[in-house]
C-alpha positions in Angstrom: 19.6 64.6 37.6 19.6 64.0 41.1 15.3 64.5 41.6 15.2 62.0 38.7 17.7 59.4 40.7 15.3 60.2 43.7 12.4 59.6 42.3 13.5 56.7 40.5 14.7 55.3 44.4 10.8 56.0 45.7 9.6 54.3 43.0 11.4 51.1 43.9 11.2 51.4 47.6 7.3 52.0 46.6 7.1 48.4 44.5 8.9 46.5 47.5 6.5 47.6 49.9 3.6 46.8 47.5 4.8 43.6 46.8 5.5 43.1 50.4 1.7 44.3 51.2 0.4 41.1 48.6 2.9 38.8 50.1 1.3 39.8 53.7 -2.0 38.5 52.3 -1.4 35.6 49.8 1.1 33.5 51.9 0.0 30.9 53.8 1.2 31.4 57.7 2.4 33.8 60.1 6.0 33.2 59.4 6.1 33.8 55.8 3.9 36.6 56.2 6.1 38.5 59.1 9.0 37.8 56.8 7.6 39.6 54.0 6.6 42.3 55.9 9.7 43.1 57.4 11.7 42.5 54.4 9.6 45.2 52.3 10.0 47.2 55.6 13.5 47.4 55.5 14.0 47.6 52.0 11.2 49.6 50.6 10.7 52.2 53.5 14.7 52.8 53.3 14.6 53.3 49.5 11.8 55.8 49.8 13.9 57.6 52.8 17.2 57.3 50.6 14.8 58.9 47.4 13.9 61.7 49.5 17.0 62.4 50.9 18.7 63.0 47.3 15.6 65.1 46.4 15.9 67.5 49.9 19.5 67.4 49.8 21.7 67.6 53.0 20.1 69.9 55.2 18.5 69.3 58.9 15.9 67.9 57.1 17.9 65.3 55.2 20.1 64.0 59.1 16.8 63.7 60.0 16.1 61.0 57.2 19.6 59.6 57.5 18.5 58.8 61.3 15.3 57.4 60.4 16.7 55.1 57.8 19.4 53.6 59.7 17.0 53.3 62.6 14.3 51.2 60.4 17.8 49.2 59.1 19.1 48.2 62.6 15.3 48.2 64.3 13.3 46.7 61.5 15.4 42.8 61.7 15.5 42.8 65.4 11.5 43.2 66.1 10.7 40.8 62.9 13.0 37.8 64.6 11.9 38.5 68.3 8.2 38.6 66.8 8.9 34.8 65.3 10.7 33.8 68.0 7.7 34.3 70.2 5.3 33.2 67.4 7.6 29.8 67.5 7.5 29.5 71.7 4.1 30.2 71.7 3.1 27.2 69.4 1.6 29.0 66.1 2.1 26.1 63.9 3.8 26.5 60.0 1.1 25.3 57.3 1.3 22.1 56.1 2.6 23.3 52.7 5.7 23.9 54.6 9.0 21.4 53.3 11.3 21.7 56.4 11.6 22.5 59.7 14.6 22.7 61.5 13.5 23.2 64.5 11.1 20.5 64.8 13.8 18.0 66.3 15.4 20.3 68.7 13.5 21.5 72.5 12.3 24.8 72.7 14.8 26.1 75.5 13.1 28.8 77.5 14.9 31.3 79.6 14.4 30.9 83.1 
């Protein structure tokens, strides 16, 4: 029962990072595409740990997983909003298809 909840966890971490891999190539800028990415990161990659943890059990092997995964969980957010925060300073423009943009109005404030 527990290899069967396992697998069934791999399976769907394996579907988000699939449909995070298509949303990488079919949407239209960098900041759709980062968020994809690192939303398909965090949840796929720690479904597939979480999968493999219930199949190996609770050994050395599985608070080695438990480590990873709560490394990707805190880790993971944190580089995907400092990588759009310096896509946004840096002037990578959103597509046109974009609706709103709330930053538009307000100065980008360095840090000097």
């Amino acid at each position: 029962m527990i290899n069967s909840l396992g697998v069934f966890f791999i399976i769907i971490g394996l579907i988000f990072d699939v449909i995070g891999g298509i949303g990488l190539v079919r949407l239209p800028d960098v900041y759709s595409r980062l968020q994809a990415a690192f939303k398909c990161v965090t949840i796929g990659t720690s479904n597939i740990l979480l999968g493999v943890l219930l199949i190996v059990g609770f050994n050395a092997t599985g608070m080695k997983i438990l480590v990873c995964a709560a490394f990707l969980i805190f880790t993971a957010p944190v580089a995907a909003h400092a990588l759009l925060r310096a896509a946004r300073r840096s002037g990578v423009p959103l597509t046109l298809q974009s609706v709103v943009d709330q930053y538009e109005s307000e100065d980008v404030k360095t840090d000097e």
